[in-house]
C-alpha positions, 0 to 999 in steps of 0.5 A, spaced: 943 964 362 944 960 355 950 957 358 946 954 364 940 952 360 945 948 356 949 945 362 941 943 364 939 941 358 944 935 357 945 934 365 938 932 364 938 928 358 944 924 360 940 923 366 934 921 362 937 916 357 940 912 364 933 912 367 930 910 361 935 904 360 934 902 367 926 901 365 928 898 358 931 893 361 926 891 367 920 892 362 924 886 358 925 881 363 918 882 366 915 881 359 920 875 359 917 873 366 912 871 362 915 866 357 915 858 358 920 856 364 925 851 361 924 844 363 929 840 367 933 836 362 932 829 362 937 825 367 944 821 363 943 813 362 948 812 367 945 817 372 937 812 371 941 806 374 937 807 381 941 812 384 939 813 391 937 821 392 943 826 394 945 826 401 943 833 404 945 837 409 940 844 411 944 848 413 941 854 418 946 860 420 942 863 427 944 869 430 942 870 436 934 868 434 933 863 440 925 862 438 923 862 432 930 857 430 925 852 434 920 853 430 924 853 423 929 847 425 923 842 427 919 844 421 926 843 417 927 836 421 919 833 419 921 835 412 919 829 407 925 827 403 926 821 398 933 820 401 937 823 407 938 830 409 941 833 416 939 839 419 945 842 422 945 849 426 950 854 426 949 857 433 951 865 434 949 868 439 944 862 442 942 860 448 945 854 451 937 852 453 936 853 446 943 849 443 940 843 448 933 843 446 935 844 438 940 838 439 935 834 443 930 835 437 935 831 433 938 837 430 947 838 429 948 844 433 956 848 431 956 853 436 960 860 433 963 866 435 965 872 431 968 879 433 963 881 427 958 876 426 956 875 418 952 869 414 958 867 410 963 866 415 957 862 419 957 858 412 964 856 411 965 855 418 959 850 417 962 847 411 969 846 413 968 843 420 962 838 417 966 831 414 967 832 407 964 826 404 958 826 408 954 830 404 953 832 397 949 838 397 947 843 402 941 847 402 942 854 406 936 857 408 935 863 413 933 862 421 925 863 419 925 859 413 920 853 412 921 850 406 914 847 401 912 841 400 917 836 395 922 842 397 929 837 397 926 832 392 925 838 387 932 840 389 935 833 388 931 833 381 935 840 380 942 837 380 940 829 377 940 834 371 947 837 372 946 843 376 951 845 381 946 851 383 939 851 385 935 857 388 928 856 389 922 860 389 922 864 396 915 867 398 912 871 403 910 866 410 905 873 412 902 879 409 898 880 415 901 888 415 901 894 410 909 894 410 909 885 410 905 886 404 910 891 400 916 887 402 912 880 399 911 885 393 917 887 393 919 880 393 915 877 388 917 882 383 924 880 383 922 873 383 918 874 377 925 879 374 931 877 377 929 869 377 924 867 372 925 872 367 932 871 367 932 862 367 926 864 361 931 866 356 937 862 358 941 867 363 942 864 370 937 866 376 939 871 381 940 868 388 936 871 394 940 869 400 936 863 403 933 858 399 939 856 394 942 849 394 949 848 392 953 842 391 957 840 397 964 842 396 963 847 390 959 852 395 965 851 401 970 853 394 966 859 393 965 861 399 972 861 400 975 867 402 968 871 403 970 875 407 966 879 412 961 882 405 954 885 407 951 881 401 954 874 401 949 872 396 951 877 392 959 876 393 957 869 390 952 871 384 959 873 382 962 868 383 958 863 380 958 867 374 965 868 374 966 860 373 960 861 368 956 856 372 948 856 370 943 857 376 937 854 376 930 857 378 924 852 380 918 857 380 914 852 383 918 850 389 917 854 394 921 856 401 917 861 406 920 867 410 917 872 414 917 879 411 919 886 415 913 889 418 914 896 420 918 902 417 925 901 422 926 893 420 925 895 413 929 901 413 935 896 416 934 891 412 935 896 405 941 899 408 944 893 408 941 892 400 944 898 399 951 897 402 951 891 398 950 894 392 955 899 393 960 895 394 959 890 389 959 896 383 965 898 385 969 891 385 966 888 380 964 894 375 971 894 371 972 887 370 965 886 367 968 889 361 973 884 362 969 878 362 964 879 356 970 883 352 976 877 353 971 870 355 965 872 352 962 872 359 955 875 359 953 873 366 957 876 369 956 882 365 950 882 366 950 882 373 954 888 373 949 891 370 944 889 375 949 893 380 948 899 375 941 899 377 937 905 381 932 900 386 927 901 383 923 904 391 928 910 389 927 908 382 920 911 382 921 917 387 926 919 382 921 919 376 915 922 380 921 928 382 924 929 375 916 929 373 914 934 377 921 939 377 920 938 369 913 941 369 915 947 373 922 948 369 917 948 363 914 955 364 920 958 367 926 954 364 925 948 359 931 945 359 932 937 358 926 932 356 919 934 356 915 932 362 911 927 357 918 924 357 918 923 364 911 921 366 912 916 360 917 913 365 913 912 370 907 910 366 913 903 364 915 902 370 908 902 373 906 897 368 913 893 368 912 892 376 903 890 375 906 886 370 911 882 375 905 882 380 903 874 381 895 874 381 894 871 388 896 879 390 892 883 387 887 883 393 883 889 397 890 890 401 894 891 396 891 898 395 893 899 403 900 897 401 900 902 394 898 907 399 904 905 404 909 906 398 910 914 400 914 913 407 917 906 405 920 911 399 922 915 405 925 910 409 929 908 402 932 914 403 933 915 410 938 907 408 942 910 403 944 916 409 945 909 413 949 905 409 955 906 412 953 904 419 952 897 416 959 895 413 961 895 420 955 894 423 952 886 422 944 889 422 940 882 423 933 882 422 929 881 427 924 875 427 918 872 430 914 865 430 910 866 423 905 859 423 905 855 417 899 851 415 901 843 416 900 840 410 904 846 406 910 844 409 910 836 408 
């Protein structure tokens, strides 16, 4: 019995001192969250000399997503810029009505087809069919995304001051729904984290996917060989790392997508969260080392860090169990941290995650959401049983028309 209970004991505290790491780490970019943004640096003499604003190109990849595109592509086309910008489609799937319709509206329409559809194989299709010296910057943005007022100046800004990379800030069109609102949540934490926190201290923004400017031909070379990844933003994250490029946030430039409404999207949409994950820590874990060790590379071992991180939905599944589990192992067989260990997790976690929360929702339905946090923990372990499924599956998330108030587009 001895023999276990000392198995237990160090089993347990290993599993502990990884936890709580985990927690270290998201308690100390939340608090970072917090620090004052870094001002953009002062555009050259030589680049004050009346440049005209960048050409831009907005690219949308469409995956068989024949109404909300023309709601998106027509919001994308009135976009107020200082310069020019082109709205191009990648079209997968799509009807030829809605092809027509979107080319009528002023929009350039490439039509793809893929045995396995991906957004990173759409992209780099895009970018090597479009001329190369046309643009010099691309915007990427999802099929439902609307982007805020002064988005592509604000972009445009970006790069005057020597950024290759700009992600914005994405936020939720709707939090009409218990679960809109957790995934809204959700996002606004990882903003508040993984971007703000992050760009606070002088690390690069983590990408999210959509919303994120890149110049021109820099983002055809990355996406070079993208293969067919489930988390092409990621894969790029990555790379960008790699060429120790610097990622820039605008926290208050804001692109608006549309957030799951109910437990089968959200499930579908974490598997492939998941997959993602998994796969880039199995690629990239070893080279981290590498890249602090021999080029003194701290993004990108920062990034395999991120990897090595539980979600934080399982995060706090785990930390609720191993409470539990400990006060009913410290009666019958102590062994490993105390419960006052574990509750002391979950009490930091609480606080990192209220911490990250922006002000505008904390409101009556917030409880609502809390209260959903139980079975949207259950979908987040139905999606690891499924993360199989999305690698050789494309699992798009479906989408409808969200209206956005007029003036917030322009």
């Amino acid at each position: 019995m001895s023999f276990i209970t000392l198995v237990l004991d160090v089993v347990l505290w290993v599993l502990g001192i990884y936890l709580a790491l985990n927690c270290a780490y998201l308690l100390f970019f939340a608090i970072a969250g917090h620090f004052r943004q870094p001002r953009l640096p002062e555009p050259t003499p030589s680049s004050q000399s009346n440049r005209p604003a960048r050409s831009m190109c907005v690219l949308i990849p469409a995956y068989r997503e024949n109404t909300v595109i023309l709601e998106s592509t027509r919001a994308a086309l009135r976009h107020t810029y200082n310069g020019t910008h082109t709205v191009c489609v990648i079209a997968d799937g799509l009807q030829p009505e809605t092809v027509a319709t979107l080319r009528e509206m002023g929009a350039e329409v490439l039509e793809v087809h893929f045995e396995r559809s991906t957004k990173g194989k759409a992209l780099l299709f895009a970018l090597q069919a479009l001329p190369k010296n046309k643009f010099e910057v691309a915007m990427v943005l999802d099929v439902d995304n609307i982007m805020g007022r002064n988005c592509l100046n604000a972009v445009n800004q970006a790069f005057e001051a020597g950024y290759q990379v700009v992600q914005a800030h994405r936020t939720a069109k709707n939090t009409d729904s218990a679960f809109a609102l957790l995934d809204a949540c959700n996002e606004e934490i990882n903003n508040h984290i993984y971007r703000k926190g992050h760009f606070a201290v002088g690390l690069s923004a983590a990408l999210i996917g959509s919303g994120m400017a890149f110049e021109f031909g820099y983002l055809r070379q990355l996406l070079t060989d993208i293969g067919e990844t489930v988390g092409e933003d990621k894969e790029l994250d990555f790379r960008i790392a790699r060429d120790q490029e610097k990622i820039c946030y605008l926290d208050d430039v804001y692109v608006y997508d549309e957030k799951v409404e109910n437990a089968q999207v959200f499930t579908q949409q974490r598997s492939r969260w998941l997959a993602s994950q998994f796969e880039f820590l199995k690629k990239y874990a070893s080279e981290g080392l590498e890249q602090l060790m021999e080029h003194d590379n701290f993004e990108f071992f920062n990034k395999v860090v991120q990897a090595f991180l539980v979600p934080r939905m399982l995060l706090i599944g785990v930390l609720g169990v191993l409470f539990i589990v400990s006060l009913v192992m410290s009666l019958v067989l102590p062994a490993g941290p105390s419960p006052l260990f574990w509750g002391g997790l979950l009490a930091v976690l609480g606080i990192t995650l209220f911490v990250s929360l922006p002000g505008r929702l904390y409101n009556k339905q917030l409880l609502t959401a809390i209260l959903r946090l139980p079975y949207a923990l259950v979908c987040m372990v139905l999606a690891l049983f499924r993360i199989n499924r999305s690698k050789t599956a494309f699992l798009a998330t479906p989408h409808r028309v969200q209206t956005l108030d007029a003036s917030i587009e322009h």
